[in-house]
N, C-alpha and C positions, 0 to 999 in steps of 0.2 A: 860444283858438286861437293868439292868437302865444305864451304861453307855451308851446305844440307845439311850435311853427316852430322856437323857440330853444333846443327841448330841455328841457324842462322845469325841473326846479330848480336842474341841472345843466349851464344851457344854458351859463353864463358858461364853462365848460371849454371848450367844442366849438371846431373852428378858424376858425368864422366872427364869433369874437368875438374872435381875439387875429392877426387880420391887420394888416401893420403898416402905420403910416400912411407916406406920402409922405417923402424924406429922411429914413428909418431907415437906420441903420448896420446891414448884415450881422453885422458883426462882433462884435456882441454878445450874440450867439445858440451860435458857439462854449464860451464859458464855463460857461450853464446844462448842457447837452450834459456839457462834460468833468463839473461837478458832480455829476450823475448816477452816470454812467461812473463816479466816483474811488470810490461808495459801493457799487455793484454788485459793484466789480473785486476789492473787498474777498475776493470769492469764491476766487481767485485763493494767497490767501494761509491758506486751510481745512488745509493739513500745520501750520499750528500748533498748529492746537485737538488732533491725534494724538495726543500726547503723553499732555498735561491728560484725554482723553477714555477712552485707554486703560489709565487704571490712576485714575480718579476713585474707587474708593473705597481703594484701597491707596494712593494719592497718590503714595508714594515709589517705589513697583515696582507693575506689573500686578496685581492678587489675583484667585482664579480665578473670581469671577465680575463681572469689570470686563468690559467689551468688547473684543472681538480689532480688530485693525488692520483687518483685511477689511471688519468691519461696518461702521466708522467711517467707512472709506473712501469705502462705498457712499452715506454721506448728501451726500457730494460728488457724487456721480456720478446720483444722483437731482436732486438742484436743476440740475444743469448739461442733463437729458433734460424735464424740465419746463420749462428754458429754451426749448429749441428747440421747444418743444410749444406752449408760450404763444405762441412768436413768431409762429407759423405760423398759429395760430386769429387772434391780433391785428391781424395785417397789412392783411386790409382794412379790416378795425376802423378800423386806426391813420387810414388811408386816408380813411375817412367823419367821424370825428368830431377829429383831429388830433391832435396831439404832447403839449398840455398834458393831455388829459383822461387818455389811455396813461402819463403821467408821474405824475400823481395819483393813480392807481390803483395804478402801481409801487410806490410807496412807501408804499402801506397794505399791501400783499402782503410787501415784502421788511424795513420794519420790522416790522411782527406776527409774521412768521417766526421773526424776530430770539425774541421774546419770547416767543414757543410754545416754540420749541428749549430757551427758559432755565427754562420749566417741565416737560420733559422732563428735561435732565440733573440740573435740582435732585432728582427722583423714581426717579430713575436707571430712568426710561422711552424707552427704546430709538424706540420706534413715533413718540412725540411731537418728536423731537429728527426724524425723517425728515419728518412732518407740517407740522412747522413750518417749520425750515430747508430742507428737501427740495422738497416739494410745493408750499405756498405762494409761501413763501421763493423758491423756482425761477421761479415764474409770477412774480413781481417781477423778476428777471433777467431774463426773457424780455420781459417790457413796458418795459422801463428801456433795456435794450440798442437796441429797437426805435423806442423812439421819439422819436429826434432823428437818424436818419441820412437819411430819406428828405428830410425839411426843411433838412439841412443842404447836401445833392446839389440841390436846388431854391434852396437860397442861394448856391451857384457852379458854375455850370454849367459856369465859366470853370478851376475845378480840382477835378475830382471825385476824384482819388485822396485829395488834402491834404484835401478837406473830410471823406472818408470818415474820414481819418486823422485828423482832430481829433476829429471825434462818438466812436470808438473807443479812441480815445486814453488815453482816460482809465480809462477799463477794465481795460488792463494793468497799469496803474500805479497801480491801486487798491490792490493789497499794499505799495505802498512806506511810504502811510500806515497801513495795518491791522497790517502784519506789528510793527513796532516798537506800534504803540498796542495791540494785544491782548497783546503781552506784558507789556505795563505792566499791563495791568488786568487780569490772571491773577496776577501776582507781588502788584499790591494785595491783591483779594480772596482770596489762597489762604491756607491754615490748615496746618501742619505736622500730620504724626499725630503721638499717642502714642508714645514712643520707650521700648521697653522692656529695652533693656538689649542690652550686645556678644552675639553670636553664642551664644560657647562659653560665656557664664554666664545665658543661658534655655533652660530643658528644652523642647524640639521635639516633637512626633511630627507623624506625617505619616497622616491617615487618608483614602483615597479620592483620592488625589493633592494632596492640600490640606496645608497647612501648620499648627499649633496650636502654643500656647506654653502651659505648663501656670503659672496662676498662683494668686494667692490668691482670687480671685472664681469661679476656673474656667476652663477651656482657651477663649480666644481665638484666633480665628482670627487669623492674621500674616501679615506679607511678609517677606522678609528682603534689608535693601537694603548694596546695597557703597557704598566710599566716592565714587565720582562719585556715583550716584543722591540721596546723601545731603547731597553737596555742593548739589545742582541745588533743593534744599528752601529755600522762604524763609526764609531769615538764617543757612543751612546747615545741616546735620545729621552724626552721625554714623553709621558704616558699622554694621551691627548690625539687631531686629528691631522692628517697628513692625506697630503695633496696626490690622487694616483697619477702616474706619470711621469714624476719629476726627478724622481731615483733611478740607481741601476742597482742589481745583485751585483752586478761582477761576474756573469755566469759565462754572458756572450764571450769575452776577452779571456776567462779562462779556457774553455774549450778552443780558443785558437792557440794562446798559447802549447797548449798541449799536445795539440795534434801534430804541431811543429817540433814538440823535443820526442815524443814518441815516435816519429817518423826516423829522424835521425838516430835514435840509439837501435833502433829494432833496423834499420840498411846496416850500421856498420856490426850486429851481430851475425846477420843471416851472412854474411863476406867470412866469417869466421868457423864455418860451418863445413865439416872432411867427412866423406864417408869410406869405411875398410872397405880393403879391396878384395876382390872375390873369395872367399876360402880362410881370410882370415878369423884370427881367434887367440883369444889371451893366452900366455906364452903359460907353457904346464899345464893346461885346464882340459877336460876330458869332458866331455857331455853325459850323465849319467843315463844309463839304460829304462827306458821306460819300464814300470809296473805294469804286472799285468791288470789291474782291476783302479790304476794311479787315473788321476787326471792330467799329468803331463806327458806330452804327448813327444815322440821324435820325428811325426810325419809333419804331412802339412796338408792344409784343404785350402783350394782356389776363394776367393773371395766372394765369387758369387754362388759357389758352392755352399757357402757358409751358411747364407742365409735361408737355407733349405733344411738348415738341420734344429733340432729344436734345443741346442744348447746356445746357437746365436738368440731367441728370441726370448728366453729366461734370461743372459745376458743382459737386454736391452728391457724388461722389465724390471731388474734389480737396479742397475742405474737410474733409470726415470724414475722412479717411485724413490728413491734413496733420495735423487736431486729435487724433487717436487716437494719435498718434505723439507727440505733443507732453503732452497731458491726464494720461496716465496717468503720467508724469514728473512733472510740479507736483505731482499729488495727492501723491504719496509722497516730495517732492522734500528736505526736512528729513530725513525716515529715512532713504532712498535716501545722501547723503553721510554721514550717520555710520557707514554699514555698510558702506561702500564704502570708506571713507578712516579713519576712525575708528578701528578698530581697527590697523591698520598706523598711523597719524601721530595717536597719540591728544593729543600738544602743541600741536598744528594746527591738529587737525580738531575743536572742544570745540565744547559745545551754544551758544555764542556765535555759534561762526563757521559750522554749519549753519545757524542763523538768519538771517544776514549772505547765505549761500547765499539762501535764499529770497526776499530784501528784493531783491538781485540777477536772479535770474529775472525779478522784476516789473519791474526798470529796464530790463531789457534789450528785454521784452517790450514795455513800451510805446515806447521808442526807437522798434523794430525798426516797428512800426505806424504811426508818422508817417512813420518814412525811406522804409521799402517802398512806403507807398502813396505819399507824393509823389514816389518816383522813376518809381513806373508810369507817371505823368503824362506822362514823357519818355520813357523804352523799352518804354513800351506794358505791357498786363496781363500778354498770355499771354507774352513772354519775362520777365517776374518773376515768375512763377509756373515757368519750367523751373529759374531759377537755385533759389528754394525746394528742388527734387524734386530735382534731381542734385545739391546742394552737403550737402546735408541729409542723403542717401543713405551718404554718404562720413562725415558727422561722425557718424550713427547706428550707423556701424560701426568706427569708432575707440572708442565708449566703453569695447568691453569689452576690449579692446587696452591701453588706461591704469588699466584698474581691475583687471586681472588681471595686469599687469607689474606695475605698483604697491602690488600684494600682494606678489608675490614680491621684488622688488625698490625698498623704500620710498624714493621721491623726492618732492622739489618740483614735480619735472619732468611727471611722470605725475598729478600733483595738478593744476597748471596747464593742463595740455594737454586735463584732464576740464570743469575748469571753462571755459576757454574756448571750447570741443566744445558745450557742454551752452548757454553763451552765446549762440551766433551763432543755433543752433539756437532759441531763443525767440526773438530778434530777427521770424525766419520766420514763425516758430509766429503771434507775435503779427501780420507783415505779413499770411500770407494772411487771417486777419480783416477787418482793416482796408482790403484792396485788393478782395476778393469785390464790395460795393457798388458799385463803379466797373465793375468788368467784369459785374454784371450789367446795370449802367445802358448802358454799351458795346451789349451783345447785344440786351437788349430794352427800353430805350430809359427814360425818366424815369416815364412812367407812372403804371406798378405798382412800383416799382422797391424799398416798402417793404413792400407783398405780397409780394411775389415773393423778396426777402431775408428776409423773415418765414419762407416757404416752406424755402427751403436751408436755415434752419438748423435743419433735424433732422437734418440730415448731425449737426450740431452734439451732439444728442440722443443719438443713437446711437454717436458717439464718445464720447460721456459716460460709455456702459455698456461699451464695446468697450476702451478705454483700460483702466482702473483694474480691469477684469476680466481685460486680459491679464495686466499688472504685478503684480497680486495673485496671480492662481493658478496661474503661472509662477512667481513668488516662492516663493509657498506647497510649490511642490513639488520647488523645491529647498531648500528649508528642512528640510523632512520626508527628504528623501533625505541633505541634511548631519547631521543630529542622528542618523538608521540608522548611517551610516559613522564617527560619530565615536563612537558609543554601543558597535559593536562593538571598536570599540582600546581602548576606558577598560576600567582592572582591575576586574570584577565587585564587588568589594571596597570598592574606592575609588567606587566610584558609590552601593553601602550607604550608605558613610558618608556620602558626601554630602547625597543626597537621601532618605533616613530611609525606603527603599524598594528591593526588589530588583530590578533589572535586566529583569527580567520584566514588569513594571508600565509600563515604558518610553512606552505610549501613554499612560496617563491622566496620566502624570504630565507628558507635554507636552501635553495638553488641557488641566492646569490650571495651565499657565504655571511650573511649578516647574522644568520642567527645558528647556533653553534651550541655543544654541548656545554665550554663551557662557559660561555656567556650565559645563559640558560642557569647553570650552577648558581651565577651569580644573584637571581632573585628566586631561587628554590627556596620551598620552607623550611628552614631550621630542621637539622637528623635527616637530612636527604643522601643517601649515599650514592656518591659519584659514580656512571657506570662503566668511565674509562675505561677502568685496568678490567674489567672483564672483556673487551670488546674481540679478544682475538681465542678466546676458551673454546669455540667451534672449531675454528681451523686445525687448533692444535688436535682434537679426537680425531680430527679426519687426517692429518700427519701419518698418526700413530696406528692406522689401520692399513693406510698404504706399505707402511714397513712390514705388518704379517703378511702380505700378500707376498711381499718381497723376499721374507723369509721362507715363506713354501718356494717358491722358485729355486731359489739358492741350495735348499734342503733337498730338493729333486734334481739338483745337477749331476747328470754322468758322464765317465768320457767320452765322444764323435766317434760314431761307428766306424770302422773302417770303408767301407762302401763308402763313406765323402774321402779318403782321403785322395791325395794327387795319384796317378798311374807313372809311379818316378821314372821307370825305362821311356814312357813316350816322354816326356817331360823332357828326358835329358837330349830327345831328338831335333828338339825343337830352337833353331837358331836364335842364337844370343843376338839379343839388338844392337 
């Protein structure tokens, strides 16, 4: 019978084992939290594996049956809607049995993922790399994410935006470490292909959009890489044709690596994990009286009560539309600068400094999470949530402004004024995370307040799929409408010879990745303006419109009637578990 009581063999996890004793430091509780956070955030920096993923068996260039950008994308965007799905099943969970046991189980979910994903890519198994890293993997983001904020909000009541901001914190800024270590261990583990000789001295043909190099064994299928792509090979390469098959990215060995050290730091944080014991409260600290017309509140509303009131579902439209705007940017945010800038300031703009780009998003991002929310603390949630909507609004419609001047006209200037646009903007992206906790603890009170965050984030979910599906097939169709217009200038002639195929053929041979915008560049007529760096000008409008929506929402928030709140006299009748 008390093995029951305490949970059975499991019971040492539950939160009535890891309550702290008497003169415990708070402050020690932050650090497991960020721990967490640094390994989940990792997520965050997923436009690296793009690269390595989409051309894993041609290595050096795409081969036409490596995976398209879209698919790869989507394995982002699945783990990120299983976050919000896990969080939202777990949240009373988190509630009942507390932080360490949600942390424990995080990290069997989000390392294992790790290590499904690296027996997918090793099999070049599409389904398995979504299963693992996507689905799994995702429910470890969603239990990881969850369970140190409500314990953190209960370890200072005294500053909930800053405590929200520390538990989150670490999340953004989880690509700062990922982004430079996954490239380490893609550059270890990767294996150059076969190199079979410059261009014009291997015989080619082209059958069914695909590529073949006629040799002594027998027509091998090929890729044929230029001199950047061949630069970008471990220990370099040169420009010329390379054998698909015979390389590795490095992708599969790193995802196991990985799974394996994140596994181990996110058990030994969730072990380090106390929660105050009933009634506790910062020594000296008084809870301020609520306003009468304020939106902090000092009652509380049950969890499922919440979702009945219409300040939960303007919550969860300010999130999704803030993250949707934001999400589908990161995923693609490596390709996004090299297609943007890359081609106009290719001295610049090298696969170095897109990387640098990405390691950036994550610093700015997590900044932006501590600043935001420890400034709510003093001007309140909802006017940092209008600055978010109207300053965002204005940087989301400048991008295509500097990436379309900045085609036509190649500057520093237009370079700078993208990167800093695209900066503040993640600052936000990452504050409205990090500040949501606090204004739902405002509205409906400490409670539920990690149900209830649990709950909102399938805003989270759903931005997952709404983001990375605008940017992709907005992308996608101006891609197909650039290569129409550029396929009609090029001399019928000179496209023969290029691509070992008539002019007629034109779709399958950009289905099988042969034929490309800027290959296509390469026999345009002289004054042909490249239409990369416009290719993402759509998306951005439609960013910038989701945020005024967002902005009405946030503008129309008032405090929870009293009619949701709890009925404290039954409440207090009701036996303690």
């Amino acid at each position: 019978m008390s093995n029951v009581k305490s949970g059975g063999a499991f019971g040492f996890l539950r939160k009535d084992h890891i309550v702290a004793k008497p003169g415990f430091n708070r402050w020690l509780v932050p650090p497991a939290s960020i721990a967490i956070h640094l390994c989940i955030g990792s997520v965050y920096a997923w436009s690296v594996f793009n690269p390595a993923l989409t051309k894993q068996l041609g290595v050096v260039a795409p081969a036409a049956d490596d995976w398209s950008l879209a698919s790869v994308v989507w394995i982002f965007s699945v783990a990120i809607v299983f976050l919000g799905l896990s969080a939202a099943f777990a949240g009373r969970w988190l509630e009942e049995v507390g932080p360490r046991m949600v942390g424990v189980v995080a990290a069997i979910c989000w390392g294992g993922g790790f290590v499904i994903g690296s027996v997918g890519i090793a099999t070049h198994q599409l389904w398995l790399v979504y299963l693992g890293y996507g689905v799994i993997g995702g429910c470890g983001l969603g239990l990881g994410y969850v369970s140190p904020v409500s314990t953190l909000i209960r370890w200072f009541p005294d500053r909930r935006g800053m405590a929200t901001g520390l538990a989150i914190m670490g999340f953004g800024g989880g690509a700062i470490i990922a982004t430079p270590l996954k490239g380490w261990l893609m550059q270890t583990f990767a294996k150059a292909p076969e190199f079979l000789g410059a261009q014009e001295t291997v015989t080619l043909v082209t059958e069914g959009g695909r590529q073949f190099a006629e040799t002594a064994a027998g027509k091998v299928e090929v890729v044929v890489a230029s001199a950047a792509q061949a630069a970008a090979l471990p220990g370099g390469g040169e420009a010329g044709v390379y054998a698909v098959g015979t390389g590795n990215t490095g992708a599969a060995a790193t995802f196991l690596a990985l799974g394996i050290g994140y596994f181990v730091v996110m058990i030994v944080a969730a072990f380090l994990y106390r929660v105050p014991a009933p009634g506790w409260k910062p020594a000296g600290w008084q809870p301020k009286p609520a306003a009468a017309n304020g939106l902090i509140t000092s009652a509380n509303v049950d969890i499922n009560q919440a979702l009945k009131t219409p300040q939960f579902w303007q919550l969860w439209i300010m999130l999704c539309f803030n993250v949707t705007a934001g999400i589908g940017v990161i995923g693609v945010a490596k390709t996004m600068m090299s297609e943007i800038f890359g081609t106009t300031m290719p001295l610049v703009v090298t696969a170095a400094f897109a990387s640098t780009y990405v390691l950036m998003i994550s610093v700015f991002n997590m900044l932006g999470r501590f600043f935001w929310a420890s400034t709510s603390d003093y001007i309140g949630r909802k006017p940092t949530y209008m600055i978010f909507f109207l300053l965002g609004t204005l940087l989301y419609l400048s991008i295509p402004y500097f990436a379309s001047t900045g085609s036509a006209s190649p500057s520093m200037f237009y370079l700078v004024g993208f990167y800093i646009a695209t900066m503040v903007i993640f600052t936000m992206y990452g504050g409205g995370f990090a500040t949501i906790p606090a204004y739902i603890a405002d509205l409906f009170g400490t409670m539920h307040v990690g149900g209830i965050h649990g709950r909102i984030l399938t805003a989270w979910s759903t931005a997952g799929v709404l983001g990375p599906l605008a940017i992709t097939s907005l992308r996608d169709m101006s891609v197909g409408s650039a290569i129409r217009d550029l396929a009609s200038r090029v001399d019928p002639a000179a496209f023969s010879e290029k691509f070992g195929a008539p002019l007629d053929q034109l779709d399958s041979l950009v289905a099988a990745k042969t034929v490309t915008i800027a290959r296509l560049m390469e026999i345009a007529p002289a004054g042909t303006i490249d239409p990369t760096p416009s290719l993402y000008n759509t998306t951005m409008y439609a960013m910038a419109a989701l945020l005024v929506i967002a902005f009405i929402a946030n503008m129309l928030m008032r405090p929870v009637k009293e009619h949701h709140h709890h009925d404290e006299p039954k409440l207090a009748r009701v036996p303690a578990e």
